[in-house]
PLY file of the C-alpha trace (Angstrom):
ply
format ascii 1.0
element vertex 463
property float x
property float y
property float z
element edge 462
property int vertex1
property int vertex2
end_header
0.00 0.00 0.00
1.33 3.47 -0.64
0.99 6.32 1.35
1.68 9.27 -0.76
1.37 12.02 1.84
4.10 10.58 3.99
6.89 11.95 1.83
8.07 14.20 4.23
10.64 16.48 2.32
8.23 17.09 -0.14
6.04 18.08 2.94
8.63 19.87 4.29
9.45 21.64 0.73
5.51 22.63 0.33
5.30 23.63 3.86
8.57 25.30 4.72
7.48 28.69 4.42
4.87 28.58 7.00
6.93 27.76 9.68
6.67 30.52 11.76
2.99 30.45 11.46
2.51 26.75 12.29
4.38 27.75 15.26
2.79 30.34 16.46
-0.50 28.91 16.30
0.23 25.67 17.66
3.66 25.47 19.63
5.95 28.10 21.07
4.54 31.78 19.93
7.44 33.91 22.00
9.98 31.86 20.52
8.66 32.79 17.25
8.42 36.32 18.71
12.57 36.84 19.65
13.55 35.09 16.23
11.46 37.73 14.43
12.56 40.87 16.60
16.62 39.77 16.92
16.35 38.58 12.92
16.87 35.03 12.92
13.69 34.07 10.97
15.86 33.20 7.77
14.60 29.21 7.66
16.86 26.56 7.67
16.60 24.54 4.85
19.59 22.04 4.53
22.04 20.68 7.23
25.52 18.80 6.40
28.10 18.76 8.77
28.96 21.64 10.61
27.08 23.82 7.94
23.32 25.38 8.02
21.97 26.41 4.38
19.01 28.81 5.00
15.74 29.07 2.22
18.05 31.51 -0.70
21.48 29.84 -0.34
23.42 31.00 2.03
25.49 28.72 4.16
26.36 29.55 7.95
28.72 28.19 10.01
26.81 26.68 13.45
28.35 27.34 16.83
25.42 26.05 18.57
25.43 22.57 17.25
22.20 22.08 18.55
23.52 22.91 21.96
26.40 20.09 21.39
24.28 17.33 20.37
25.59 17.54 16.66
29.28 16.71 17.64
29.42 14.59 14.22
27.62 16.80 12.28
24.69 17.14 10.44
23.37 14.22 8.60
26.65 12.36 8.82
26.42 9.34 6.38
27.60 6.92 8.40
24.92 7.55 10.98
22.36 7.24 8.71
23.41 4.36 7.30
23.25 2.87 10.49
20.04 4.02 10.83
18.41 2.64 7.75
19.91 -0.63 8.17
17.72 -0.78 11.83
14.98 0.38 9.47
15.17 -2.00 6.72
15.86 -5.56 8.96
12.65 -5.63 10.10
14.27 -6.04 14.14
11.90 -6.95 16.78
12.44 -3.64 18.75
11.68 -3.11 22.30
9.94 -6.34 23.34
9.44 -5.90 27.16
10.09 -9.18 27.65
13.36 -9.92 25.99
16.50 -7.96 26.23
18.39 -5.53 23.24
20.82 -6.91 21.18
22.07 -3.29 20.48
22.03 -2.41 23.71
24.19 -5.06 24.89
27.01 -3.47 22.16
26.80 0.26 22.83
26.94 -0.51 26.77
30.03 -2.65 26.16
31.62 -0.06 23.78
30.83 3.04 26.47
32.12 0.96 29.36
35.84 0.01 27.26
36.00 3.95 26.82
35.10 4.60 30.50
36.75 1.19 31.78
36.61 2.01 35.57
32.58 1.75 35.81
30.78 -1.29 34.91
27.21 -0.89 34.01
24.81 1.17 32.09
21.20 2.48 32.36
19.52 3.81 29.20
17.24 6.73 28.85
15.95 9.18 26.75
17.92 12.53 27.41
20.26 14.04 29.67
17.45 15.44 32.26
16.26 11.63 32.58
19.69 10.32 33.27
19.79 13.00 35.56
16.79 11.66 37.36
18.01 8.30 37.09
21.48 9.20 39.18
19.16 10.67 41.67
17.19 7.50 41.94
20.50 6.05 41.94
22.21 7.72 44.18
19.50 7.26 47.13
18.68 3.78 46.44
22.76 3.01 47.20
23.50 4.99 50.16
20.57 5.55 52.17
20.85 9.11 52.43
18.62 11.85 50.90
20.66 14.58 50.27
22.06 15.98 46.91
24.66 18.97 46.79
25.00 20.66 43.25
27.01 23.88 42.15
26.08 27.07 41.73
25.91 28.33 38.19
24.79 24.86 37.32
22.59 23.54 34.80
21.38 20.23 35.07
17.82 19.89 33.02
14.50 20.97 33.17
12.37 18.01 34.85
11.46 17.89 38.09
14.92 16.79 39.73
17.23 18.04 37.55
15.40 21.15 37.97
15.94 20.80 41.65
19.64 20.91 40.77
19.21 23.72 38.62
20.80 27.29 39.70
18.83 29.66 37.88
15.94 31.34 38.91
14.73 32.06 35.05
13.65 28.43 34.90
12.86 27.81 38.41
10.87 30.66 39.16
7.25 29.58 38.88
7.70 25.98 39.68
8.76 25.84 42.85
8.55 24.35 45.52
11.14 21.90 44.21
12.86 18.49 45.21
13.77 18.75 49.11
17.28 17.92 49.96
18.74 19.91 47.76
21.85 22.44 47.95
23.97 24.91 45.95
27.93 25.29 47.29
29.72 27.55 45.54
31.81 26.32 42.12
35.31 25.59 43.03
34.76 25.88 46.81
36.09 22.68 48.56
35.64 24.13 52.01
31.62 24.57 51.55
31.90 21.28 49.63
33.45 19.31 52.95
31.22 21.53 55.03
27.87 19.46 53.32
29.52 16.58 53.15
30.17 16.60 56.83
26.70 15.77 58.14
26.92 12.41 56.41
23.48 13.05 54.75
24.53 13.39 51.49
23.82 10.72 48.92
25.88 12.65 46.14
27.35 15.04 44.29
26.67 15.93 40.97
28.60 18.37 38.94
29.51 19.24 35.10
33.29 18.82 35.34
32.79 22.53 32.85
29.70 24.21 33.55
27.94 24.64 30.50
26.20 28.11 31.62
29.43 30.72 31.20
31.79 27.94 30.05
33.39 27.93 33.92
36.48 26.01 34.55
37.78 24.13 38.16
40.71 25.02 39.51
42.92 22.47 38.97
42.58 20.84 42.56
38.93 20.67 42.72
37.60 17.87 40.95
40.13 15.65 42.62
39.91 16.81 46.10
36.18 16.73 45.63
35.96 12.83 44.43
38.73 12.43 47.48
35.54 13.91 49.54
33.42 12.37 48.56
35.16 8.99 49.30
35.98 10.23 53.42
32.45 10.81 53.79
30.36 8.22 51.76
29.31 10.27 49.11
28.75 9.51 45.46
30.39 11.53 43.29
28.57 12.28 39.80
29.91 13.68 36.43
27.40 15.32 34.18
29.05 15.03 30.88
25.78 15.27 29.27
27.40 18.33 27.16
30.64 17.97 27.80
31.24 14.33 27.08
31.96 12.50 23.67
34.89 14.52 22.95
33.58 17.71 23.09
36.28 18.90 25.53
39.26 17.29 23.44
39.11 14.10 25.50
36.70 11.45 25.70
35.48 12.66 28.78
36.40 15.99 30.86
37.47 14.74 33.74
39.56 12.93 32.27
41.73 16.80 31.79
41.83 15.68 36.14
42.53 12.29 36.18
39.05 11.93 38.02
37.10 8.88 38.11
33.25 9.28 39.09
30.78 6.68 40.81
28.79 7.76 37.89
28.97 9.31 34.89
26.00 10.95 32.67
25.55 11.31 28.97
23.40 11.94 26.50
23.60 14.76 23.55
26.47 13.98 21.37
25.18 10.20 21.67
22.24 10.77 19.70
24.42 11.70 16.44
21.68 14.09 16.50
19.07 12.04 14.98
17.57 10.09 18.07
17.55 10.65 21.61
19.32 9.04 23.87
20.58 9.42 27.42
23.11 7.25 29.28
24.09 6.49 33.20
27.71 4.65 33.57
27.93 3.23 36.75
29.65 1.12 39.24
28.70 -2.60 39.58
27.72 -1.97 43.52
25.19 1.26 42.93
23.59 -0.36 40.37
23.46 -4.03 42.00
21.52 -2.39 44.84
19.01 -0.58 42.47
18.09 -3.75 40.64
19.04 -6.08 43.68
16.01 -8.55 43.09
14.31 -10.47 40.70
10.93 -8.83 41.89
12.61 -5.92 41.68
14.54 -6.35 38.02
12.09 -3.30 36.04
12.24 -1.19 39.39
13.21 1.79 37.37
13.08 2.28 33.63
12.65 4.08 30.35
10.08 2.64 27.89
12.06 3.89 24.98
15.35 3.83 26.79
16.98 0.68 24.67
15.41 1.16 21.04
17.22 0.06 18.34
17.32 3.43 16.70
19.30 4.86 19.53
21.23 2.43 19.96
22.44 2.40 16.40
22.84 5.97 16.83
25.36 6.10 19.54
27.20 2.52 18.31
27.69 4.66 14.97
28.75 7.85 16.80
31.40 6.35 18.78
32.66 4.79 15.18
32.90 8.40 13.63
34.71 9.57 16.51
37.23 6.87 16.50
37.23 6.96 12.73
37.92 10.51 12.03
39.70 11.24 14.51
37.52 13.86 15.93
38.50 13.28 19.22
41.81 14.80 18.63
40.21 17.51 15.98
38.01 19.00 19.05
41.67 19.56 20.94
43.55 20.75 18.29
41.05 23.36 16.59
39.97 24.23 19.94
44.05 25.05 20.96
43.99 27.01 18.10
41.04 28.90 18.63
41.57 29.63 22.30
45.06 30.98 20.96
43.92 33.35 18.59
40.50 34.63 20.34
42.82 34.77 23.37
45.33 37.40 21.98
42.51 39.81 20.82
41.57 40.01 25.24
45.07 42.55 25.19
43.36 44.26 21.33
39.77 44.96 23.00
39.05 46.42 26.28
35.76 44.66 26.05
36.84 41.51 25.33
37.82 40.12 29.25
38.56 36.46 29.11
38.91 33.08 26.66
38.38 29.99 27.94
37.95 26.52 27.56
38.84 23.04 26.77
38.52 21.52 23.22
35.84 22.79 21.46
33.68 23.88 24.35
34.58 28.18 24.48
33.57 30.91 26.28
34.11 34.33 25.09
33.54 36.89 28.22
32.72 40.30 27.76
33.05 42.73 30.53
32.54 46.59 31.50
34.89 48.82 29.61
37.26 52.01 31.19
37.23 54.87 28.26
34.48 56.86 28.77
32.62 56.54 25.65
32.41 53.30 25.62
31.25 52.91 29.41
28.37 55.60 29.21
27.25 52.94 26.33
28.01 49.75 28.05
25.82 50.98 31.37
22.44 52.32 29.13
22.36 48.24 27.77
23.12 47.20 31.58
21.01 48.92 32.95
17.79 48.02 30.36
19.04 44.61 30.58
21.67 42.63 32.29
23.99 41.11 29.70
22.30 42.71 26.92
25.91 43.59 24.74
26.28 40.19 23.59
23.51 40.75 21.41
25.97 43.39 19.72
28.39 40.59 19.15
25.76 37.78 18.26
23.61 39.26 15.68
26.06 40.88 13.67
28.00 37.96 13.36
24.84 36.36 12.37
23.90 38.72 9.84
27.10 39.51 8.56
29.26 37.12 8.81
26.94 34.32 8.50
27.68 32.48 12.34
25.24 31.16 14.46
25.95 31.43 18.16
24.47 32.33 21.41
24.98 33.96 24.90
25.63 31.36 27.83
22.67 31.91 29.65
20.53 34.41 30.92
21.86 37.38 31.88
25.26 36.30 31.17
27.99 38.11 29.62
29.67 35.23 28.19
28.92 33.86 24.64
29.50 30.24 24.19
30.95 28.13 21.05
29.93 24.44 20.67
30.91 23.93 17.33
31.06 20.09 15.37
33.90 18.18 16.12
34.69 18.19 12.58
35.33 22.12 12.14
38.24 23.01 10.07
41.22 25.38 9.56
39.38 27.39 7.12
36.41 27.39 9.98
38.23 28.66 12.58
39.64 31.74 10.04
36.08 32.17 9.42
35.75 32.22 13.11
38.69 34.56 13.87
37.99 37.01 11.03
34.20 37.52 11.97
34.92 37.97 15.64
38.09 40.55 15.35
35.59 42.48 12.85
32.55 42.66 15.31
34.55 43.17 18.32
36.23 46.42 16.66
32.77 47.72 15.65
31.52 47.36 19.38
34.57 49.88 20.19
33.23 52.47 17.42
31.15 54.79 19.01
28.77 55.97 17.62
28.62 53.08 14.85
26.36 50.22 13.55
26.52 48.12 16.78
25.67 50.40 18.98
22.46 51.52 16.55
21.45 48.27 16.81
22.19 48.53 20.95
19.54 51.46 21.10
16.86 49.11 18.99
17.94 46.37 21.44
17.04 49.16 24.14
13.88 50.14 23.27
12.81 46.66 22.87
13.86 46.04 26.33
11.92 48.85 27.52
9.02 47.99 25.69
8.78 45.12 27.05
9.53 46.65 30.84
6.77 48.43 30.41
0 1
1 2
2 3
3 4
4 5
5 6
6 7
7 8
8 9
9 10
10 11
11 12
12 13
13 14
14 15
15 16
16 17
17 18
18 19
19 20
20 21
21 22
22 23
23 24
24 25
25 26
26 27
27 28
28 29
29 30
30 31
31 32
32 33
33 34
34 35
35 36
36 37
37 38
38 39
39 40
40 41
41 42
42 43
43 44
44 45
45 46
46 47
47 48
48 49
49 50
50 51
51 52
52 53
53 54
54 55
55 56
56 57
57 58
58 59
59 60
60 61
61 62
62 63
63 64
64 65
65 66
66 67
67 68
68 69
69 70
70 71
71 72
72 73
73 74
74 75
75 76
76 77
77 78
78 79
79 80
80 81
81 82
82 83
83 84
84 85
85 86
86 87
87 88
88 89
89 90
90 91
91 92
92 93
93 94
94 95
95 96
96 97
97 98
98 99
99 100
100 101
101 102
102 103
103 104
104 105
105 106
106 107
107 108
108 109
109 110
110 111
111 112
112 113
113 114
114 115
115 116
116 117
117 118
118 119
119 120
120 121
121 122
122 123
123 124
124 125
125 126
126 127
127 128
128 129
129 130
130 131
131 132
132 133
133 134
134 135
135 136
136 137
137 138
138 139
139 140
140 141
141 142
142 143
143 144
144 145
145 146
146 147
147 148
148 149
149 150
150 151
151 152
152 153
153 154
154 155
155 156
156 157
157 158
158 159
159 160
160 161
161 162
162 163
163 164
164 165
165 166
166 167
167 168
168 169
169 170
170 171
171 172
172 173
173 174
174 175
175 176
176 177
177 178
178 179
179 180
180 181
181 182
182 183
183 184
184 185
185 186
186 187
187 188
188 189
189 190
190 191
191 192
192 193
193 194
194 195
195 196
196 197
197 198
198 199
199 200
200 201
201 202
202 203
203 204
204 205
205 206
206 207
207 208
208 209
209 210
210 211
211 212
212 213
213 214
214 215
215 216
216 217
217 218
218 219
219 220
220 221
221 222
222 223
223 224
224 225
225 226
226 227
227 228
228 229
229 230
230 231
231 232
232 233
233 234
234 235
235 236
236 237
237 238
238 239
239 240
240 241
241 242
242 243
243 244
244 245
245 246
246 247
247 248
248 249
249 250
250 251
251 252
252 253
253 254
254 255
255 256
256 257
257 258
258 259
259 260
260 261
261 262
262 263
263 264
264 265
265 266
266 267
267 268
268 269
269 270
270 271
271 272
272 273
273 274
274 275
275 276
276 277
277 278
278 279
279 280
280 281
281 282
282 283
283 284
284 285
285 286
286 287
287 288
288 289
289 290
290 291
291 292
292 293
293 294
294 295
295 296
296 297
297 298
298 299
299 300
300 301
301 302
302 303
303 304
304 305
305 306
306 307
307 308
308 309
309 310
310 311
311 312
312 313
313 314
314 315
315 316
316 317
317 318
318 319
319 320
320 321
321 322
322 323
323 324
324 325
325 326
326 327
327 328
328 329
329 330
330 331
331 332
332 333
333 334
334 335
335 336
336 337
337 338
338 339
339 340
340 341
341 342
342 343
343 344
344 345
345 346
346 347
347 348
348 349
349 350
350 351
351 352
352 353
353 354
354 355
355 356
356 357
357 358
358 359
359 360
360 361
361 362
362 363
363 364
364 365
365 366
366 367
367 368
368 369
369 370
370 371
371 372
372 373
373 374
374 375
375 376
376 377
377 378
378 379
379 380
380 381
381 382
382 383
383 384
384 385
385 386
386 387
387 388
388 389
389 390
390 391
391 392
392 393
393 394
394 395
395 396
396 397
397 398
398 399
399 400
400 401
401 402
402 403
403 404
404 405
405 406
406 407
407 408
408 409
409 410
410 411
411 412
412 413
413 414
414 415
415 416
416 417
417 418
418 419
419 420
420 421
421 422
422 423
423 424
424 425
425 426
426 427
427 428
428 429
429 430
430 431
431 432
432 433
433 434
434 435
435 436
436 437
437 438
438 439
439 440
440 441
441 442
442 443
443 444
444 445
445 446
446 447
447 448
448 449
449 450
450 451
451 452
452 453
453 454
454 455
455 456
456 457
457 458
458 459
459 460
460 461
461 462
């Protein structure tokens, strides 16, 4: 029997244009709102690699990579080759009572990358394997308590809500998880202080926090895990973004020579087609989660283990070891840290590069000359971290890179390009930003035009 309406590019092709509209009348309406009013409503068309191809033509260079989960690019042909063979064999997927084939081989190939933890719990995304170390976590110690970071960002459900620190997506849900608490990133003294009432089940950090792209000191994710061993306290990487590579190693803590109770990932796994979410753990957590016959489904995911996903991360961890983008991510992101770097002593607004691999933050910060600082405070003061915007759009517009700030309110934009970026990327990269940044020190000039639109906006909107 053929279906003739279910040829979805040509329902795509027919239907592009309305996009916005479908949107607005039947999903997210403000997000449809700040593409329109920043000028981001050009319509992606095309994907391949680390390349976007909007509705006349004109490539762009992605930054975002779909906040990291496109570490292999767009449409890589190896992933969906693997794909369509799942599609065309005719598997019996997710029978409840059997167990997955595919399963059995991505666990086995995460575990020889990570070979220090022994088991591994499937889910859908990085908030559920968030949940899932929660679960985890109490089920194996007894204890109640987590401790997160602040600055953190952990998901959006429930728990990893809980271990959330920002009040833009917390505010309005509350009252959230109980037994949870913020200590300060980098602070090992707060850190021992929690752990010290021997109530803590664990704690769960992203060895680089994805909102501002902030580092540890050197010392802290050791003496942290060394913590958490004295008092009894699991100790939990989120390497939902930066795992896979993404910081120039398999893993970031593996920049510390740290080895978690658990680790968490999800993202880059996918290959960007299907979701998937991942909990490494030790044999003795997860033996005393699933300590029983009676008790063999006491936690699960219903889609958790489908083939598709599977196939998707067994083919992603074959591209990475293939391509060697592994060892790309550190050496574009050396160079790129290198060069931003040098333009901190060219820009007085330009404070700080950092990062590992291809994981960046770009820091912007209060300038001295006069001009300049009369300028900065007006966007302060309508909106905290508004200047970014100066930096973003025009390097959207003109120059044809998509990127974003950090997080709200943040004065930090972050770069999670593909693994697979190239030389001739990172000039693109280079040039763009050393143009923008000089306009933002022209006043008056284009940029700061667009600031006073950005103003009035804000103001609007105050109002």
């Amino acid at each position: 029997m053929m279906y003739p309406n279910l040829d979805l590019s040509e329902m795509f092709a027919a239907r592009q244009a309305e996009r916005s509209d479908l949107h607005a009348s039947y999903l997210n309406e403000q997000l449809v709102r700040v593409l329109k009013t920043i000028g981001y409503d050009v319509g992606f068309v095309r994907g391949q690699g680390q390349y976007l191809y909007d509705r006349v033509g004109a490539r762009y260079l992605d930054l975002l990579s779909g906040f990291g989960v496109f570490a292999i690019g767009r449409n890589h042909p190896a992933l969906r080759s693997a794909l369509g063979s799942v599609l065309n064999s005719d598997l019996p997927n997710l029978v409840q009572m059997d167990v997955s084939t595919l399963a059995g081989i991505l666990a086995e190939q995460l575990i020889e990358r990570v070979p220090y933890l022994d088991k591994v719990f499937f889910a859908n995304s990085g908030t559920e394997s968030v949940e899932a170390a929660i679960k985890f976590a109490r089920v194996a110690t007894g204890r109640t308590d987590i401790i997160y970071c602040g600055q953190s960002y952990h998901g959006l459900t429930y728990g990893s809500l809980s271990l959330t620190d920002d009040m833009n997506f917390r505010s309005g849900f509350e009252p959230l998880l109980p037994g949870c608490t913020s200590i300060p990133f980098n602070d090992l003294a707060a850190l021992e202080k929690a752990l010290a009432t021997r109530q803590v089940a664990a704690f769960i950090i992203e060895p680089i926090q994805g909102k501002g792209v902030n580092i540890p000191d050197d010392n802290f994710l050791p003496e942290a895990a060394a913590l958490c061993r004295r008092y009894g306290t699991l100790f939990v990487a989120d390497e939902v973004q930066t795992g896979l590579g993404r910081t120039g190693r398999f893993l970031a803590v593996e920049h510390w020579n740290v080895e978690p109770d658990m680790v968490l990932l999800a993202k880059a796994l996918s290959g960007g087609h299907v979701p998937v979410g991942a909990v490494l753990t030790r044999r003795s957590i997860f033996n005393k989660v699933f300590d029983r016959m009676d008790r063999a489904v006491v936690h699960g995911s219903t889609f958790g283990k489908n083939d598709l996903a599977m196939a998707a991360g067994i083919a992603t961890l074959e591209v990475l070891k293939q391509e060697k983008l592994i060892e790309n991510a550190q050496q574009r992101g050396e160079r790129l840290l290198a060069s931003l770097g040098r333009m901190v002593q060219k820009y007085e607004l330009l404070k700080e590069v950092r990062g590992k691999g291809l994981m960046l933050g770009v820091q912007f910060g209060a300038p001295k000359s006069l001009a300049l600082k009369a300028s900065w405070n007006v966007l302060e003061t309508a909106s905290k971290g508004l200047f970014c915007q100066l930096i973003t759009i025009p390097l959207f517009k003109d120059h044809k890179i998509l990127t974003q700030v950090s997080g709200h309110g943040s004065h930090t934009i972050k770069l999670l390009p593909t693994l697979s970026i190239t030389d001739e990327d990172c000039q693109w990269i280079e040039t763009a930003f050393d143009t923008v940044i000089g306009a933002s020190h022209r006043v008056p000039g284009a940029v700061w035009s667009l600031g006073k639109t950005l103003v009035d906006n804000a103001m609007r909107k105050s109002a």
